[in-house]
C-alpha positions as CSV (number, residue, x, y, z in Angstrom):
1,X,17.3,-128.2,94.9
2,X,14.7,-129.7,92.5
3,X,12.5,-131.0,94.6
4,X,9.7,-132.3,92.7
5,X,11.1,-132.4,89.4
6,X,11.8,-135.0,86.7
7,X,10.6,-136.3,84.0
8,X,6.6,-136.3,82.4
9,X,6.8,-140.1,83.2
10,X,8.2,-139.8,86.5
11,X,5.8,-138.2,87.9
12,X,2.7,-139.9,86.0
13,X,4.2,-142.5,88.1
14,X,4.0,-141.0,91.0
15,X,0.2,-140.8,90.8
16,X,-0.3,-144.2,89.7
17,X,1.5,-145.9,92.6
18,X,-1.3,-147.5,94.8
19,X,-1.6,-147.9,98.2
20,X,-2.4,-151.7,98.1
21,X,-1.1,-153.2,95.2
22,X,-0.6,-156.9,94.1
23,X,2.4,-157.1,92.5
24,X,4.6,-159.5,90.9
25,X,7.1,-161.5,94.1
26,X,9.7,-159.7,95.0
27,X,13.2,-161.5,95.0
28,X,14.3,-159.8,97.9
29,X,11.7,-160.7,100.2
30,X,13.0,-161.7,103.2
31,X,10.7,-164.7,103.9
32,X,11.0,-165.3,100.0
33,X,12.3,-169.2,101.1
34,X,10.0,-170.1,103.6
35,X,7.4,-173.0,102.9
36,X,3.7,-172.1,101.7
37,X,1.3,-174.1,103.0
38,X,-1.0,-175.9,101.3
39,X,-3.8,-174.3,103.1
40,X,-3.4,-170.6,101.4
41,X,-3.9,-171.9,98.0
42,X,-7.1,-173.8,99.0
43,X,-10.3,-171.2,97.7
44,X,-12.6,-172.5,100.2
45,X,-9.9,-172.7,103.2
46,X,-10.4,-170.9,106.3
47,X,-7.0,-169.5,106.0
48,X,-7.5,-168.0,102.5
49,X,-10.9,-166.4,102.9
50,X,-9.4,-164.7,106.1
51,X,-6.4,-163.3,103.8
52,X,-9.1,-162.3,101.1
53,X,-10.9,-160.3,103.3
54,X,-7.9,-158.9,105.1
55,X,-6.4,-157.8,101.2
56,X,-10.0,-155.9,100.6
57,X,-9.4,-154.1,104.2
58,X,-6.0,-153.1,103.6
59,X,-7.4,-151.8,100.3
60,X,-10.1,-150.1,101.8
61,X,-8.7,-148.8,105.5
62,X,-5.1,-148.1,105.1
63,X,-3.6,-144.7,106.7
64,X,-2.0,-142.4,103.8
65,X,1.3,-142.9,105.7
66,X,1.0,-146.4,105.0
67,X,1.8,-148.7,101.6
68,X,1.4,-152.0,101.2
69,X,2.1,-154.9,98.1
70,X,0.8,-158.3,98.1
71,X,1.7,-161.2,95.9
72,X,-0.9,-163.4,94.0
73,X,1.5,-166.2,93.6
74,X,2.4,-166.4,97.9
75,X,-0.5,-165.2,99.7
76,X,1.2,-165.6,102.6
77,X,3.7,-162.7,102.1
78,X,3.1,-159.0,102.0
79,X,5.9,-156.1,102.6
80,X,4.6,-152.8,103.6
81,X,6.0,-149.1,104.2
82,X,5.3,-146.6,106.8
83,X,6.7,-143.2,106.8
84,X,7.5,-141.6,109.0
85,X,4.8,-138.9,110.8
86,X,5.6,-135.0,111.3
87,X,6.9,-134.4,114.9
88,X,8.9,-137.7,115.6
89,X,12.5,-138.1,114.9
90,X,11.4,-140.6,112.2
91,X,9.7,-137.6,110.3
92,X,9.9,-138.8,106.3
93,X,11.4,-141.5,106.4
94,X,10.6,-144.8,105.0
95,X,10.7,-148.0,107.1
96,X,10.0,-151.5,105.3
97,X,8.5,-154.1,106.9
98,X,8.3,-157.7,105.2
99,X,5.7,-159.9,106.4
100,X,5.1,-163.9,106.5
101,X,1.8,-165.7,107.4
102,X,2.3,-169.1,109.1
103,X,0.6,-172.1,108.3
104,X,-2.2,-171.8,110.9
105,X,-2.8,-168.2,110.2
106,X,-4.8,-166.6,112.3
107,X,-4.5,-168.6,115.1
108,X,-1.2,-167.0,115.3
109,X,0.6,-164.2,114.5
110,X,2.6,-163.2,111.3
111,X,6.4,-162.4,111.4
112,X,7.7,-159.4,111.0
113,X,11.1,-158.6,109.3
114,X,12.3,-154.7,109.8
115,X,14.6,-153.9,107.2
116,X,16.9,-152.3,109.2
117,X,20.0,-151.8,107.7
118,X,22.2,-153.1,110.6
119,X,20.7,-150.4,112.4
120,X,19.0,-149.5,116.0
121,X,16.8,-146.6,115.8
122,X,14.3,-147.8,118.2
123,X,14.0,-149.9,121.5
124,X,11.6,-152.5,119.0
125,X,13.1,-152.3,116.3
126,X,16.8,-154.2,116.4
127,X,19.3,-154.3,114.1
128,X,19.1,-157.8,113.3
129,X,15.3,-156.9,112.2
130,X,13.5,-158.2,114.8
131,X,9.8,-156.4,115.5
132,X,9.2,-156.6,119.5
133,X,5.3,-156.0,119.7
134,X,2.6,-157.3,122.0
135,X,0.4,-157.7,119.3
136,X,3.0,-160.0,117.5
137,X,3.4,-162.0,120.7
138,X,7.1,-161.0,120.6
139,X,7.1,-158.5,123.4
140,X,5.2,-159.2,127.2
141,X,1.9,-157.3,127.1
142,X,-1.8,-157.3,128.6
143,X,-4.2,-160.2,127.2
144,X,-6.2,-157.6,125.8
145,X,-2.7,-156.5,123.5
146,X,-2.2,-159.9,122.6
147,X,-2.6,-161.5,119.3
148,X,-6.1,-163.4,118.4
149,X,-7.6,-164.7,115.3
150,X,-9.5,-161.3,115.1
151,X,-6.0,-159.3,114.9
152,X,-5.5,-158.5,111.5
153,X,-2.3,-156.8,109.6
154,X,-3.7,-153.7,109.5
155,X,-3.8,-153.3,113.1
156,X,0.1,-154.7,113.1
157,X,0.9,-151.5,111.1
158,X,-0.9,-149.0,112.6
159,X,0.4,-150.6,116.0
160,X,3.7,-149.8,114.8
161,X,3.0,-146.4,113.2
162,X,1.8,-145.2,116.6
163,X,3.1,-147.3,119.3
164,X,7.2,-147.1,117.8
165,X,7.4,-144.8,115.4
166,X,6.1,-141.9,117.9
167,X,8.0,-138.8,119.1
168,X,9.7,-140.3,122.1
169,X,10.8,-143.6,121.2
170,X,13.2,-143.7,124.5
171,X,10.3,-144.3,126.9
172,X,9.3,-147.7,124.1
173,X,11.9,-149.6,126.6
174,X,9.8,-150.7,129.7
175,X,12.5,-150.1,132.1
176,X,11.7,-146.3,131.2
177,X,7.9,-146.1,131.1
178,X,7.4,-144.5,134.6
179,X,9.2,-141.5,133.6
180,X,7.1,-140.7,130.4
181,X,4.3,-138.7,131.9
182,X,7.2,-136.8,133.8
183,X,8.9,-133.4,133.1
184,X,12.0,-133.5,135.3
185,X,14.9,-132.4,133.9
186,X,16.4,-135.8,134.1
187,X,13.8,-137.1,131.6
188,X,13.4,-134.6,129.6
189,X,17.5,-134.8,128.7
190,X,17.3,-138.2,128.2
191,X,14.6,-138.2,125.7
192,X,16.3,-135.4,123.9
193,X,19.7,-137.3,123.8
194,X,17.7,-140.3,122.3
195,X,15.8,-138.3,119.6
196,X,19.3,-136.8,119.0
197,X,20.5,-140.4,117.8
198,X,17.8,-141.5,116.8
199,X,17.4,-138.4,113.8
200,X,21.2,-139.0,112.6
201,X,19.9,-142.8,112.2
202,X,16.7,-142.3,110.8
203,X,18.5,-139.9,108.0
204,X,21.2,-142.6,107.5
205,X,17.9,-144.8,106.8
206,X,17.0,-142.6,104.2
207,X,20.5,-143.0,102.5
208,X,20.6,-146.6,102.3
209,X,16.9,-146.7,101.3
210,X,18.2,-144.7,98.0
211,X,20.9,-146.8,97.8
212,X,19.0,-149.9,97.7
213,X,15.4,-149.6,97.4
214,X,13.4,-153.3,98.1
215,X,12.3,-154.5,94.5
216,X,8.8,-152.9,93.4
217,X,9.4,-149.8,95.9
218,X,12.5,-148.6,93.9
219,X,9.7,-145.9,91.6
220,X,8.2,-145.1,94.9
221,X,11.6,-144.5,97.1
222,X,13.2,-142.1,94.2
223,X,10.0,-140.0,93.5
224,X,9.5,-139.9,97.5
225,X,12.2,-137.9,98.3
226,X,12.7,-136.5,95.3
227,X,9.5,-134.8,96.3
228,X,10.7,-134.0,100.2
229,X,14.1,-133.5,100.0
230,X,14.1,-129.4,100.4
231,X,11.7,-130.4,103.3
232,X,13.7,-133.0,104.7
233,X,16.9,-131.0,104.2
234,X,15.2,-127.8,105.9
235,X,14.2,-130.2,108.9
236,X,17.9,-130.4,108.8
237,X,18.8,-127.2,109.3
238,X,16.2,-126.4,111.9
239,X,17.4,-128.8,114.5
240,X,20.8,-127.0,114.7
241,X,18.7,-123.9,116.4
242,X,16.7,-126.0,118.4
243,X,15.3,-130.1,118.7
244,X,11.3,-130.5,119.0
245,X,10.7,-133.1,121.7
246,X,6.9,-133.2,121.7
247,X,4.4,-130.1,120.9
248,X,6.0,-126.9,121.3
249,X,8.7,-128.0,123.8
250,X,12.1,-126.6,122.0
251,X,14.9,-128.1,123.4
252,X,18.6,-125.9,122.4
253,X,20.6,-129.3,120.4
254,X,23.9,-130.4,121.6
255,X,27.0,-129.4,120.2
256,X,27.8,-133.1,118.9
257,X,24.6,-133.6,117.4
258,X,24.8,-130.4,115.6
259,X,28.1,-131.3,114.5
260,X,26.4,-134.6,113.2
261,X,23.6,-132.6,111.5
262,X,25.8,-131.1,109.5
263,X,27.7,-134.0,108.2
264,X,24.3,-135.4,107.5
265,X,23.1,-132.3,105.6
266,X,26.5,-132.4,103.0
267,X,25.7,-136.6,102.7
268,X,21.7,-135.9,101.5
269,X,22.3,-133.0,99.4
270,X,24.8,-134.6,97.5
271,X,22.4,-137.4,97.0
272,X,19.3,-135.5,96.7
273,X,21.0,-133.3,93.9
274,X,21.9,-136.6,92.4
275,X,17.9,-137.9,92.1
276,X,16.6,-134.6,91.5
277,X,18.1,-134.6,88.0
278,X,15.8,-134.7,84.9
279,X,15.6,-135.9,82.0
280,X,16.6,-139.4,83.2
281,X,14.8,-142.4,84.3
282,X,14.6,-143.9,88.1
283,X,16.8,-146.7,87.1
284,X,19.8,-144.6,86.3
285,X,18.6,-142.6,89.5
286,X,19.6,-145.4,92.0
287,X,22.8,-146.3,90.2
288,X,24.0,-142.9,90.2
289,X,22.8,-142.8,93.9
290,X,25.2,-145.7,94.6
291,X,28.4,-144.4,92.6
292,X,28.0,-141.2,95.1
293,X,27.7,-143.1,98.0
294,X,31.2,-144.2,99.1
295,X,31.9,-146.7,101.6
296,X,33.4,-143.9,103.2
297,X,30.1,-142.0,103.7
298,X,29.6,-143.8,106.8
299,X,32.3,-145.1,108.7
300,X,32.5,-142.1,111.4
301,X,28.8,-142.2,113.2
302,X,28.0,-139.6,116.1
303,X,32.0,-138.0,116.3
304,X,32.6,-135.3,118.9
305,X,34.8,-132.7,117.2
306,X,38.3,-132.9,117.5
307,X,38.3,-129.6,119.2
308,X,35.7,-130.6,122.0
309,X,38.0,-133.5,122.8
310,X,41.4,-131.2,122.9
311,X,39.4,-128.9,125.4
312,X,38.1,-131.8,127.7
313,X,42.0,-132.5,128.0
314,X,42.7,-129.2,128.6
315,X,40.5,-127.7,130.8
316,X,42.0,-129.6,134.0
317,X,45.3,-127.5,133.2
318,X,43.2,-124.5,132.7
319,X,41.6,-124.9,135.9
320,X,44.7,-125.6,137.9
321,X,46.8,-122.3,136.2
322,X,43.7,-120.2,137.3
323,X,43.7,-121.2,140.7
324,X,47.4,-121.2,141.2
C-alpha cells in the first residue's frame, strides 16, 4: 500500500489546505436554496458582526480534528468536517456537516445537515441527516445545554466531536444512560454489539466519502486517506483479534462482525490501491474510485455466514441424536 504517496503537487496540497478557509459556494450545499436575509449582508448589522467575529474564532480556536469552509458570497452558510478521534468506532473517518444561519441569528440556533449517506451510525445522527443536539435545540436538555445568543459554531462542533462522535455511542440514546457508568455484563455486550455496527458503518462512510467527496473537500478527502489507509486498513485487521470498547478493555469480536471486517478490508484495499496511485491527479482519483465501486459493493450489509445459519438449523438434530 502506498500510503502517502503521489504526486509533488499532491502533496504541496496537502500542506496548503487550511483549517478555515473561505472558499468559493459550493453547489452541493445542502442549504444552497434557502433564502439569505437581508440582515447578513448589512456591515453594520448585529447579525454580521456576530458572524465576523465567529469566522476570526473558528480561525483562531478550531481543534486539529476539525475543518471548516465559509463562503463570502452567503455568510449564512458554512460546511465543516470532523474526523474521527483514535479509540471510537468513528476512528478516521470523515463526517460533513453543512450548516445554515437563520434570519435572526443568534437568537437562534443554526441547522445542521449530516451528510449521512442514508446511513445510521449514531443515536443523533439519522439517516435522513438530522443532528439531535441540546445545543441545537433539537434534542431535550438542561437550560444550561441550551442554545443562547452566546452559543457559537464552534461550540456546535466540538459538541459533536465529543458528545457523539465518542467511544460508546450506544449510551447517546437516553433510554440507555443509566447503564453507562456500569460494568455488568449486560452493558458491556451491548455496547460492544453497537460499536460492532457502528465500525462496519463508519468504514462504509469512508467508501462513499471517496466516491463522492462534497465540492472543495474533494483534494482534502483523496489526500486524507491516501495518507491513513495502511493505518485504517491495520485498524482493520486488529478488530478481528479483539474490539477496544474504552481504554484497555479488549473485548474478543463476534464471529459476524469478523466476517464483516473482512468483507470491509477486500472493499478499502481495493479502493485505497486505487487512490494510492501516482503519477495522476485527484480528479482522475475519484473517477477511478467510482468505476471500482460497483453497485454491488454494498447490497449485503452485516450477513451471518451461510455456514452459521446451516448450524443454527442443525444443531436441534444434533442435540436430539446425542441424547437419543
Amino acid at each position: 500500500m502506498a500510503s502517502g504517496s503521489g504526486s509533488e503537487e499532491n502533496q504541496a496540497t496537502n500542506e496548503e489546505f487550511k483549517h478555515f478557509d473561505i472558499v468559493q459556494e459550493a453547489s452541493d450545499h445542502h442549504y444552497r436554496n434557502s433564502e439569505q436575509s437581508k440582515s447578513f449582508s448589512k456591515v453594520n448589522s448585529f447579525a454580521h458582526r456576530k458572524i465576523m467575529r465567529e469566522w476570526r474564532s473558528l480561525e483562531k480556536d478550531l481543534p486539529e480534528s476539525i475543518y471548516v469552509q465559509v463562503y463570502e458570497t452567503r455568510i449564512d452558510l458554512l460546511r465543516a468536517v470532523i474526523i474521527g478521534a483514535e479509540g471510537t468506532p468513528y476512528h478516521n473517518g470523515l463526517f460533513f456537516f453543512d450548516i445554515c444561519l437563520p434570519s435572526d441569528y443568534p437568537f437562534r440556533p443554526p441547522k445542521v445537515y449530516y451528510h449521512s449517506h442514508g446511513l445510521n451510525l449514531n443515536p443523533n445522527l439519522y439517516a435522513d441527516g438530522t443532528v439531535c443536539l441540546s445545543l441545537l435545540n433539537t434534542w431535550y436538555g438542561a437550560k444550561t445545554e441550551k442554545w443562547t445568543q452566546n452559543s457559537t459554531i464552534l461550540q456546535v462542533l466540538v459538541s459533536i466531536q465529543a458528545l457523539v462522535l465518542n467511544d460508546r455511542p450506544y449510551f447517546n440514546e437516553p433510554s440507555r444512560e443509566r447503564g453507562k457508568n456500569r460494568n455488568c455484563p449486560k452493558w458491556i455486550k451491548n455496547v460492544v454489539t453497537y460499536n460492532e455496527k457502528v465500525f462496519i458503518l463508519s468504514c462504509k462512510t469512508m467508501l462513499y466519502t471517496m466516491q463522492n467527496p462534497p465540492k472543495n473537500f474533494e483534494i482534502f478527502v483523496i489526500e486524507h486517506f491516501c495518507k491513513r489507509a495502511d493505518s485504517i486498513l491495520a485498524n482493520v485487521m486488529a478488530y478481528q483479534d479483539f474490539f477496544l470498547v474504552v481504554g484497555a478493555s479488549e473485548i474478543k469480536a463476534s464471529i459476524t462482525f469478523k466476517w464483516n471486517l473482512r468483507r470491509m478490508h477486500s472493499k478499502l484495499k481495493r479502493v485505497f490501491d486505487t487512490i494510492s496511485k501516482p503519477n495522476i491527479n485527484n480528479s482522475e482519483k475519484i473517477e477511478n474510485v467510482k468505476k471500482e465501486m460497483k453497485p454491488h459493493m454494498f447490497k449485503i450489509d452485516f450477513i451471518v455466514p451461510a455456514f452459521l445459519v446451516l448450524l443454527a438449523c442443525a444443531l436441534p438434530f444434533w442435540v436430539m441424536f446425542m441424547l437419543s
